[in-house]
C-alpha positions as CSV (number, residue, x, y, z in Angstrom):
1,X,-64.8,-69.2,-67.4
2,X,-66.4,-70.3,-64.4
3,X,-64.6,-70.7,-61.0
4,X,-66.2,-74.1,-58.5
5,X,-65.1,-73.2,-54.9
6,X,-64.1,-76.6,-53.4
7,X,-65.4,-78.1,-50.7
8,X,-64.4,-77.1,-46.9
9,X,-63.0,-78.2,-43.5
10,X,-63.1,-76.6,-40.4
11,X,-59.4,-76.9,-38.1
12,X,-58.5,-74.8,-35.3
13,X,-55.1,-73.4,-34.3
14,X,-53.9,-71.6,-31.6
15,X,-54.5,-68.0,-32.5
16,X,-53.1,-65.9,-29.7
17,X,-51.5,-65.8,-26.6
18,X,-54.0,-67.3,-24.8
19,X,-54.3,-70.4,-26.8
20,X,-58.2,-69.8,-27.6
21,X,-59.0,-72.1,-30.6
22,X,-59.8,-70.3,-33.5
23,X,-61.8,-71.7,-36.5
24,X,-60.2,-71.3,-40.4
25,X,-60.8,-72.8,-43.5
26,X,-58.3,-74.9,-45.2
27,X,-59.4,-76.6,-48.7
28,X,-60.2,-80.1,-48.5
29,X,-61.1,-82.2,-51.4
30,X,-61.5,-81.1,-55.0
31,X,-64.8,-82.4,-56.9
32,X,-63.5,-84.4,-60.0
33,X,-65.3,-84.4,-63.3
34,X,-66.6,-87.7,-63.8
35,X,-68.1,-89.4,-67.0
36,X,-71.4,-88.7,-67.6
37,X,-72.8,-91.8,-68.4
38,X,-71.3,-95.6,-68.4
39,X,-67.7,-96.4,-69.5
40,X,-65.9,-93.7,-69.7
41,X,-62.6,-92.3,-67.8
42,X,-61.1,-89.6,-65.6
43,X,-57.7,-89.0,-65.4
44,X,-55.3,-86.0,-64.6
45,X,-52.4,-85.0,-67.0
46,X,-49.8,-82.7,-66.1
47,X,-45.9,-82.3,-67.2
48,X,-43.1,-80.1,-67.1
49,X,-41.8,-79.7,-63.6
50,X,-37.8,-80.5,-64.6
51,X,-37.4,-81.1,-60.5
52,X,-35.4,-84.9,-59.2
53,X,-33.0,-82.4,-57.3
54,X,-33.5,-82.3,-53.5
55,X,-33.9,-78.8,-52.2
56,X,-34.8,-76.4,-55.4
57,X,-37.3,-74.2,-56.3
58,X,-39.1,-76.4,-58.8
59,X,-39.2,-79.4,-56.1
60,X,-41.4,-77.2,-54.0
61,X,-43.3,-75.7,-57.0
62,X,-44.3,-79.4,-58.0
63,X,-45.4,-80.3,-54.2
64,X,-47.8,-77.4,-54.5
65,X,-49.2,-78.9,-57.9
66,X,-49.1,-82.2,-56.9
67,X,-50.9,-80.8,-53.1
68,X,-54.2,-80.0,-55.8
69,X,-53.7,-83.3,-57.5
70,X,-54.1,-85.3,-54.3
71,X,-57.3,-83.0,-53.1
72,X,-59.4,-84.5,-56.0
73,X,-62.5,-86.7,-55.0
74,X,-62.9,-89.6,-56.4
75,X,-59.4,-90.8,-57.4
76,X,-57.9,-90.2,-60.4
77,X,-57.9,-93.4,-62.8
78,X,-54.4,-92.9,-63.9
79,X,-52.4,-89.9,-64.7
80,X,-50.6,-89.3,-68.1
81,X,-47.1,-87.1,-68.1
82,X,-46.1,-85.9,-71.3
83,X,-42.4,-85.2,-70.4
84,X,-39.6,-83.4,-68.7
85,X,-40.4,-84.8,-65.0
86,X,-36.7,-84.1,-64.4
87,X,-34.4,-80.8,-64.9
88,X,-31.8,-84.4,-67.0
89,X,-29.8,-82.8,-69.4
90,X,-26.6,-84.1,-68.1
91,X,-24.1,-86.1,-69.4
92,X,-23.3,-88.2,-66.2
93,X,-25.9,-90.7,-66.4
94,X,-25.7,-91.9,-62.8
95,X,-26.5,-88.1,-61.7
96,X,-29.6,-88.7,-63.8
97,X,-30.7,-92.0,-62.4
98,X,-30.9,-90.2,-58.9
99,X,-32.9,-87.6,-60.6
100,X,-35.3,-89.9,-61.7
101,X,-35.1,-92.0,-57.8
102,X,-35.9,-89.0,-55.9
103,X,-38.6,-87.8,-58.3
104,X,-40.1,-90.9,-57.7
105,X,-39.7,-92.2,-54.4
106,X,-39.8,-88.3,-52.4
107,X,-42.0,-86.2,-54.8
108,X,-44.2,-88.6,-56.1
109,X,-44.3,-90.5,-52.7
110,X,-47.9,-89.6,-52.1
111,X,-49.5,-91.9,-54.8
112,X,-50.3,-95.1,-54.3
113,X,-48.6,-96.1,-58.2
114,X,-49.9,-99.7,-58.2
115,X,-53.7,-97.6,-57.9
116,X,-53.1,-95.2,-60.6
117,X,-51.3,-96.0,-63.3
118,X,-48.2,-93.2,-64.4
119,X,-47.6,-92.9,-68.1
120,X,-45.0,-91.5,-69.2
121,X,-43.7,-89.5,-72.3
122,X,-40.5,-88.9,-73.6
123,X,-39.5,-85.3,-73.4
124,X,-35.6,-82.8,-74.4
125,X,-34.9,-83.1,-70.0
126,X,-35.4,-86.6,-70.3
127,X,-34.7,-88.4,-73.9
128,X,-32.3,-86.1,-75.3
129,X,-30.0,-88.3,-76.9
130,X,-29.1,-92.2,-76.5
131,X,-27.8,-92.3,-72.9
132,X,-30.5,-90.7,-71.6
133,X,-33.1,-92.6,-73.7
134,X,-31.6,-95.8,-72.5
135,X,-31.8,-94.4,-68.5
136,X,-35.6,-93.5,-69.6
137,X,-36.3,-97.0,-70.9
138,X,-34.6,-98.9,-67.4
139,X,-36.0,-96.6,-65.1
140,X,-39.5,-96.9,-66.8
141,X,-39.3,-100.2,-67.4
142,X,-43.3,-100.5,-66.2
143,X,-44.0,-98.7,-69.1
144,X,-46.1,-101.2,-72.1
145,X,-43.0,-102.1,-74.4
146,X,-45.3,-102.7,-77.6
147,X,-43.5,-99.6,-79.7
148,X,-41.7,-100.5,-82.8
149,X,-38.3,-101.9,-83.2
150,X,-35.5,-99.5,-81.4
151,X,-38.0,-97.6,-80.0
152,X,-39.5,-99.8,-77.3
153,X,-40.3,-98.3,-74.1
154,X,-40.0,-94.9,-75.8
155,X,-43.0,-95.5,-77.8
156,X,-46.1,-97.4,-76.8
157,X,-49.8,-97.5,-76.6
158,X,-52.4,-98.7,-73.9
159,X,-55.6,-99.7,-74.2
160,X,-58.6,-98.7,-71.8
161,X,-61.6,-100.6,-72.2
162,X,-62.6,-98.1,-75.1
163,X,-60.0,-95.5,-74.8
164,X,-57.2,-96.0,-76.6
165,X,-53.9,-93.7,-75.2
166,X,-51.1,-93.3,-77.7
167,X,-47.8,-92.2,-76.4
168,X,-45.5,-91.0,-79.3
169,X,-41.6,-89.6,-79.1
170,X,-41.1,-85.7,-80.7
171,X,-37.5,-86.2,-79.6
172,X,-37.1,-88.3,-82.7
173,X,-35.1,-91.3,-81.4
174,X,-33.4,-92.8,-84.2
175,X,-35.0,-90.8,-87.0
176,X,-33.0,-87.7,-86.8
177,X,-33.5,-86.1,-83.0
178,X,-35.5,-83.3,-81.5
179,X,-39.0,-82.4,-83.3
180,X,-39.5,-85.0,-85.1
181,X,-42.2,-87.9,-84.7
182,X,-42.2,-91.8,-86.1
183,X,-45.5,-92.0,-88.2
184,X,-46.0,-95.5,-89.9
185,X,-45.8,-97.4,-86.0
186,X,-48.6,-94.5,-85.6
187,X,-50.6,-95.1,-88.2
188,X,-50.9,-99.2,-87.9
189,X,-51.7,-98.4,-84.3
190,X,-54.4,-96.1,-85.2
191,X,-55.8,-98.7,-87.9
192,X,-55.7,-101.7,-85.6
193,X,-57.7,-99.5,-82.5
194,X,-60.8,-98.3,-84.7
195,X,-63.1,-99.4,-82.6
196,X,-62.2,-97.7,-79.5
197,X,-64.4,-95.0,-79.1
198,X,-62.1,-92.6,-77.8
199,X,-58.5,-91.4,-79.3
200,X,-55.9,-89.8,-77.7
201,X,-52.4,-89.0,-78.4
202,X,-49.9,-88.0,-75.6
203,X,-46.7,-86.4,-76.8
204,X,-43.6,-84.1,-75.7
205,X,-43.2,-81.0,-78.2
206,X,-46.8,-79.4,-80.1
207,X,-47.5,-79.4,-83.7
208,X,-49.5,-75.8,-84.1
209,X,-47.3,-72.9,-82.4
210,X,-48.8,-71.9,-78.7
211,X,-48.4,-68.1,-77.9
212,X,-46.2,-67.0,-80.6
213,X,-43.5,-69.1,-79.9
214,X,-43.0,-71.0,-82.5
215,X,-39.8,-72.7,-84.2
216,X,-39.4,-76.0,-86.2
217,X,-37.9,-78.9,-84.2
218,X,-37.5,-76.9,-81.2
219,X,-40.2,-74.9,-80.0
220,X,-42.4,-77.5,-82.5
221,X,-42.9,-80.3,-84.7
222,X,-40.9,-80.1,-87.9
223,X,-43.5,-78.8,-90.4
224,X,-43.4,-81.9,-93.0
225,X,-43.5,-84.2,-90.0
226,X,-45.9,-82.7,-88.2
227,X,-48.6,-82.1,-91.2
228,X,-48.5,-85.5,-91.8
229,X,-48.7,-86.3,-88.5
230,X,-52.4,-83.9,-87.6
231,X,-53.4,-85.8,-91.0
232,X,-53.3,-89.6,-89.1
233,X,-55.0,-88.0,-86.1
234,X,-57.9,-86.3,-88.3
235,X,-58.1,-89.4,-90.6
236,X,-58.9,-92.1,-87.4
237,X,-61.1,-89.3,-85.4
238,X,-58.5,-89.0,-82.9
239,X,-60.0,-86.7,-79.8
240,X,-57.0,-85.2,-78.4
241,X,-53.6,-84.1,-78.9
242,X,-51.7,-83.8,-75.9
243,X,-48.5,-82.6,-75.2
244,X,-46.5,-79.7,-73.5
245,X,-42.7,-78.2,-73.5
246,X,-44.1,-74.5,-73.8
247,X,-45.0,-73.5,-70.3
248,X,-48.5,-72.3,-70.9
249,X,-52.0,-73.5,-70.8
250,X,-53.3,-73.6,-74.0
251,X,-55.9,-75.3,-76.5
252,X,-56.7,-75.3,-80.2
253,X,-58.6,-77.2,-83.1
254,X,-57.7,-77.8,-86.0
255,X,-59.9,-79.7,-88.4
256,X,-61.8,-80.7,-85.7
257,X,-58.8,-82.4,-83.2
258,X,-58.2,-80.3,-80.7
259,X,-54.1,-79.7,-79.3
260,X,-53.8,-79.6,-75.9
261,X,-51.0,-78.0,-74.0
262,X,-50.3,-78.6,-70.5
263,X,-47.0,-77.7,-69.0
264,X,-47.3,-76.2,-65.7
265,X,-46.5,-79.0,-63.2
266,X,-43.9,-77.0,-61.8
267,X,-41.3,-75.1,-63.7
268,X,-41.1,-72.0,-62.2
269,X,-40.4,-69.3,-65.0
270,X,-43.5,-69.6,-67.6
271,X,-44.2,-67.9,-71.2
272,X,-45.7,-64.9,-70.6
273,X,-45.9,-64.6,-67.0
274,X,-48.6,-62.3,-66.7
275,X,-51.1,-64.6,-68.6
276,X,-49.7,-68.1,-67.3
277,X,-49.9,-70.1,-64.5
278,X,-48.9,-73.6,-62.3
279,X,-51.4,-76.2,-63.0
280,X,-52.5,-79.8,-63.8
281,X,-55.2,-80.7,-65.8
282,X,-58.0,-83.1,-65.0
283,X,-60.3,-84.4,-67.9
284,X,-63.0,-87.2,-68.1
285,X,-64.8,-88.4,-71.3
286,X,-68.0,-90.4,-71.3
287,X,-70.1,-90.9,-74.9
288,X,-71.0,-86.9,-75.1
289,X,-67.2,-86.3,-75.3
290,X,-64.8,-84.5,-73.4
291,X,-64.4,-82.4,-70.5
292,X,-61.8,-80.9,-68.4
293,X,-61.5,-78.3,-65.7
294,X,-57.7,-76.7,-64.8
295,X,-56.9,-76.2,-61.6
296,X,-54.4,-74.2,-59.9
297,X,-52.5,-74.4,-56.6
298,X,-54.8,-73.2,-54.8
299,X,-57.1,-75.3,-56.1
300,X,-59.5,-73.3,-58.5
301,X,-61.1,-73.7,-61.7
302,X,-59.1,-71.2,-63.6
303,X,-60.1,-72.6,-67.7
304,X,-62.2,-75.2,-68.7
305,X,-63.8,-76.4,-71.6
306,X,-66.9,-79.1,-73.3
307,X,-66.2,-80.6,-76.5
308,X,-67.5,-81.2,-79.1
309,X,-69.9,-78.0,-79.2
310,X,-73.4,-78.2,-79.3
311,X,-74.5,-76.2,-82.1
312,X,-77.7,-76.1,-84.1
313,X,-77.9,-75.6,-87.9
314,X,-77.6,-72.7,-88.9
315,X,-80.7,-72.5,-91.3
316,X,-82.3,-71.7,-87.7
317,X,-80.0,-68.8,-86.8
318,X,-81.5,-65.3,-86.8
319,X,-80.7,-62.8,-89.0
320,X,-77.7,-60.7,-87.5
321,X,-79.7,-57.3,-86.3
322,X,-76.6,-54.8,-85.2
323,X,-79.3,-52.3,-83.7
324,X,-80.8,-55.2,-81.4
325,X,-77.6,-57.4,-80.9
326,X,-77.2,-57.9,-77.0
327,X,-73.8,-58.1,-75.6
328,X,-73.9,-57.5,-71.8
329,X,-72.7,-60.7,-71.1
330,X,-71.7,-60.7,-67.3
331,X,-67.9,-61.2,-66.3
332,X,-69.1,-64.3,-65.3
333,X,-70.2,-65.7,-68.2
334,X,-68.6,-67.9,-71.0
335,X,-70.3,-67.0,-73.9
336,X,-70.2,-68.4,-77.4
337,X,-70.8,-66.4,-80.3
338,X,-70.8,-67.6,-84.4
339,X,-71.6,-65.7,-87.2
340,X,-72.3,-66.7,-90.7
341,X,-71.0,-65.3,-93.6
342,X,-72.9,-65.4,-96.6
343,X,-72.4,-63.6,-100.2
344,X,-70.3,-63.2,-103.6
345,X,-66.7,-62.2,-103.0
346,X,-65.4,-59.1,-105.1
347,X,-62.4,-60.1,-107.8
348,X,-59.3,-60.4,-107.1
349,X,-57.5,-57.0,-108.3
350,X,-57.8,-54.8,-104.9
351,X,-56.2,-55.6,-101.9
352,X,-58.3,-53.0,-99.6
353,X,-59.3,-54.8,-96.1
354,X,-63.1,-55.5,-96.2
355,X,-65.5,-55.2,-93.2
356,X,-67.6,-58.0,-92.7
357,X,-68.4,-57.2,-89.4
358,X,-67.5,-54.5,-86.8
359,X,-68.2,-54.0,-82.8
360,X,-67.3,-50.6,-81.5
361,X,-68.2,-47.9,-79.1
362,X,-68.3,-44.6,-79.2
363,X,-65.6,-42.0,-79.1
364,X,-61.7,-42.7,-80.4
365,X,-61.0,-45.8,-79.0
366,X,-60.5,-48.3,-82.1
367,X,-63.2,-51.1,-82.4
368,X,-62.7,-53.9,-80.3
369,X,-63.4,-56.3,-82.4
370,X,-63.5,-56.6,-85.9
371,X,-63.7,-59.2,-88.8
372,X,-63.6,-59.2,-92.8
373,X,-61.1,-60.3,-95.5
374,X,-57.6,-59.2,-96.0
375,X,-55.2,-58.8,-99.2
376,X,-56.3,-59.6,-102.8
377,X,-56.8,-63.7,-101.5
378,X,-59.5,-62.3,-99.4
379,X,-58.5,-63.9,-96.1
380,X,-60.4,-64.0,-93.1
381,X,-58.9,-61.6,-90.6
382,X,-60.2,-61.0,-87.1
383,X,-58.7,-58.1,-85.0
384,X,-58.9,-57.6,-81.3
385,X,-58.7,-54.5,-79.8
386,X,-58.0,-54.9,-75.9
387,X,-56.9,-51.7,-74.5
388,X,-56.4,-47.8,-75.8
389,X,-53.3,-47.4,-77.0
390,X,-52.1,-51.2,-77.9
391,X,-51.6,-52.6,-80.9
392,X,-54.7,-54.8,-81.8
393,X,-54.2,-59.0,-82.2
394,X,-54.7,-60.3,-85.7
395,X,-56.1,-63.6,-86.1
396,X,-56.6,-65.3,-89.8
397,X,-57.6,-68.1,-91.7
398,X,-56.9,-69.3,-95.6
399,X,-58.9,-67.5,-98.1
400,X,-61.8,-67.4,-99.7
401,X,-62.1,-67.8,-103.4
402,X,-62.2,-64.3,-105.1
403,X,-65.4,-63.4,-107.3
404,X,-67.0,-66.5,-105.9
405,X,-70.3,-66.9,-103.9
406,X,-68.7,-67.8,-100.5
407,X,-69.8,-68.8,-97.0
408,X,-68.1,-68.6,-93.7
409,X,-68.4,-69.4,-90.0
410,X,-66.4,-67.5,-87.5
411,X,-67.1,-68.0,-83.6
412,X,-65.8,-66.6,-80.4
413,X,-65.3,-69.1,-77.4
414,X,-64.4,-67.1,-74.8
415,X,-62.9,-69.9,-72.5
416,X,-60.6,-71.2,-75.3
417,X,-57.9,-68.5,-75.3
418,X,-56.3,-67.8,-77.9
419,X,-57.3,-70.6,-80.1
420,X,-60.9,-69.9,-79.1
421,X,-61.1,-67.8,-82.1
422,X,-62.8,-70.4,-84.8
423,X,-63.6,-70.9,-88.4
424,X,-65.2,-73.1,-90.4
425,X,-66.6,-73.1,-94.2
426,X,-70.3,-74.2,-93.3
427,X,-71.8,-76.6,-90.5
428,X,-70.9,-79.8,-92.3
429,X,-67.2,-78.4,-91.9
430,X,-64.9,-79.1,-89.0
431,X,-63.7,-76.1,-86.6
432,X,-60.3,-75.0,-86.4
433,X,-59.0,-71.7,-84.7
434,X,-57.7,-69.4,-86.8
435,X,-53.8,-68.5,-86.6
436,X,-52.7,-66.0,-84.3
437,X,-49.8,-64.8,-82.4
438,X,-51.0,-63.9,-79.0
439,X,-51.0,-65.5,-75.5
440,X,-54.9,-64.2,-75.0
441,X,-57.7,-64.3,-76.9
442,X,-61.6,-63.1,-76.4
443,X,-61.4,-63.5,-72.9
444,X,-60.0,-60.1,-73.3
445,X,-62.9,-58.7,-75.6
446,X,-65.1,-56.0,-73.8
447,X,-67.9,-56.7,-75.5
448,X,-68.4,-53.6,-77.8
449,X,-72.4,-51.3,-77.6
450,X,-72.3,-50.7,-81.6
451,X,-72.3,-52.7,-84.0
452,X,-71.6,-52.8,-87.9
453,X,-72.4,-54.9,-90.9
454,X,-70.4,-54.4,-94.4
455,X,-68.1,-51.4,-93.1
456,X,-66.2,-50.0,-89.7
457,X,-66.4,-47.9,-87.0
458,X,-65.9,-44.8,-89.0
459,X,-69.2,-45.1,-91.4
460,X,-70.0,-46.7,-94.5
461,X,-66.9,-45.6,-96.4
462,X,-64.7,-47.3,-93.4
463,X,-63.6,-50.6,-95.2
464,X,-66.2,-51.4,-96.9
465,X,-67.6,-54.9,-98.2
466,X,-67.0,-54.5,-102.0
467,X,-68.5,-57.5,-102.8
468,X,-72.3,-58.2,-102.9
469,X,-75.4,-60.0,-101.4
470,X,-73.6,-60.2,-98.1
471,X,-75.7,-62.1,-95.5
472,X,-75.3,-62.0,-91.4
473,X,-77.0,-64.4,-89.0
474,X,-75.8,-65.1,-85.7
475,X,-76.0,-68.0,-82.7
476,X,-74.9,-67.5,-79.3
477,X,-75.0,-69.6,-76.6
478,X,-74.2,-68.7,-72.4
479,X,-71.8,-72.0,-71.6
480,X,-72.0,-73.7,-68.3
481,X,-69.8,-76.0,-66.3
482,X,-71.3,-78.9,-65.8
């Protein structure tokens, strides 16, 4: 990850008793990330402050997020809130139209609304049951009322130029409640926007599980629902899923769409604290594809990411040499780094893990990284070793077939997080990130001196490969912000 130090003002204050003017910097505007070619959009999108009550800790949390928001040069095209604006969950409706007032006419004073658009998603503070769905729909009554039947105003799409934004309810209005998702208004959508070029769907809860914390219908979508659901978004070459409810930053793929979490406009307690932080997310697409930077109150690039990647095929990757591999990638840098995996998998009667691929140093420390097949399936598995003493991360992916000639793509996107760990079968293949538990990913990763192909840390007898003709190649690529 790369940090952009914004631009500067000079002001003076009063610095002693004497009154002598003395010069400081104070931030002044934030560059945006604009299209890089004709016809495409910039917009922020940020959620999750639960504030609308005068004087509390998340009203002044939000101001500082909001503060960054209004720093950005040029302006924003429209901004895109995926849920919980207010702390809601009352049962005295009036108490949660003055919510909603002072969220609007104090907190979000500073925008000029009829200049950049605000649309809105349904979230469990602010749709969480019929009353409050109804005080959602009147008091967002600007919001495109082309969803289906019951659900206008709840549900509702908007078209661009040739974006298309999709705004879909997880709280599962009239189909059963919290974590759930209408599909077939989704899919006729979807059908009847194929020519936009861009796709993206903004919702409340996520489908895949961010950080660990994961639970059906409250912490995500309802497994059922939500499979179906990724399978209209793969199927019309959807871009984006957006949404938030964890407070986190966090971003995946999976079969190629990515999930993007966003949920730090202002709550103040966030999952895991050391790892998380207040933010709002600013992205711009253009005909290369998507960008966007995060920013936090005080204004600096803290993740950011380019997608699609830019990968070439790899038929013209080199041979993976562990004797000549280089890995002194600065702190600075955002590297990306894919192997290939070629060779016949061993049969399936031994469940022994299986090195692939190792990166160690020496002395007793275990391996910081390593990567082979797990269990009598022979499933990817990629540990992460981060510190002496801890436990390492596991990461895996669904298995190969045993006794069968396999190949296998595994990369390491160190500004992704913890869905920067990626797989695919072969370059024709989509990327996904494997499955994983943890809050970090290979931003953590000291990048290891040794390396290993075929067996661990320990020597050839250390988890070794057991099937044969295995085949390492290898492309890495030093990212830049652009």
């Amino acid at each position: 990850m790369k940090r952009i130090i914004s631009g500067q003002r000079q002001l003076y204050i009063d610095a002693d008793l004497e009154k002598r003017p003395m010069p400081i910097s104070l931030p002044d505007t934030i560059p945006a990330l604009l299209p890089r070619s004709a016809g495409g959009h910039q917009f922020v999108c940020y959620a999750d402050c639960c504030s609308g009550i005068p004087g509390t800790l998340h009203e002044e949390t939000f101001a500082a997020v909001n503060a960054v928001i209004a720093r950005l040069d040029p302006q924003l095209e429209f901004i895109c809130f995926p849920g919980d604006e207010i702390m809601g969950l009352t049962a005295d409706d009036q108490a949660l139209r003055e919510q909603w007032r002072h969220w609007f006419e104090k907190e979000m004073a500073w925008l000029d609304r009829t200049a950049v658009p605000l649309y809105h998603t349904t979230g469990n503070h602010t749709a969480y049951d019929e009353a409050s769905a109804a005080v959602f729909c009147f008091v967002l009554e600007h919001l495109p009322h082309n969803g289906p039947l019951g659900l206008e105003g709840l549900v509702y799409f908007v078209r661009r130029d040739d974006l298309l934004l999709v705004s879909v309810d997880t709280m599962g209005v009239g189909i059963g409640g919290e974590g759930r998702v209408e599909i077939d208004w989704l899919n006729a959508v979807l059908q009847e926007n194929t020519d936009a070029q861009v796709k993206l769907v903004f919702g409340h809860h996520p489908v895949h599980p961010v950080n660990g914390f994961s639970g059906a219908y409250q912490r995500d979508v309802a497994p059922e629902n939500g499979r179906v659901f990724w399978e209209l978004l793969v199927e019309h070459y959807v871009l984006a899923y957006i949404c938030s409810h964890i407070l986190a930053f966090d971003v995946q793929v999976h079969a190629g769409v990515l999930q993007i979490l966003t949920a730090g406009a202002g709550t103040a307690h966030r999952m895991p604290e050391e790892t998380e932080y207040l933010h709002a997310l600013q992205l711009a697409h253009d005909a290369e594809g998507l960008r966007y930077q995060v920013l936090d109150t005080a204004g600096e690039i803290r993740e950011w990411l380019s997608w699609p990647l830019n990968i070439p095929p790899s038929i013209a990757w080199p041979e993976f040499s562990p004797g000549q591999f280089a890995t002194a990638f600065d702190s600075a840098d955002t590297p990306l780094v894919i192997w290939r995996f070629s060779g016949r998998a061993t049969p399936a009667d031994n469940g022994a893990a299986q090195t692939l691929l190792t990166g160690w140093n020496p002395g007793p420390t275990l391996a910081p990284l390593w990567v082979g097949l797990l269990g009598k399936e022979q499933r990817l598995g990629v540990q992460l070793n981060h510190a002496p003493s801890r436990s390492p991360h596991l990461w895996c992916s669904p298995p190969i077939s045993p006794n069968e000639p396999f190949e296998i793509q595994f990369g390491v996107h160190t500004g992704m997080g913890p869905g920067g760990l990626l797989w695919r079968w072969h370059d024709g293949d989509a990327w996904s990130s494997l499955q994983g538990a943890s809050p970090w990913g290979a931003e953590r990763l000291t990048w290891p001196q040794r390396w290993s192909v075929g067996y661990g840390q320990r020597g050839q007898y250390d988890r070794p490969f057991r099937g044969t003709e295995l085949k390492v190649s290898h492309y890495v690529d030093l990212l830049t912000f652009q």
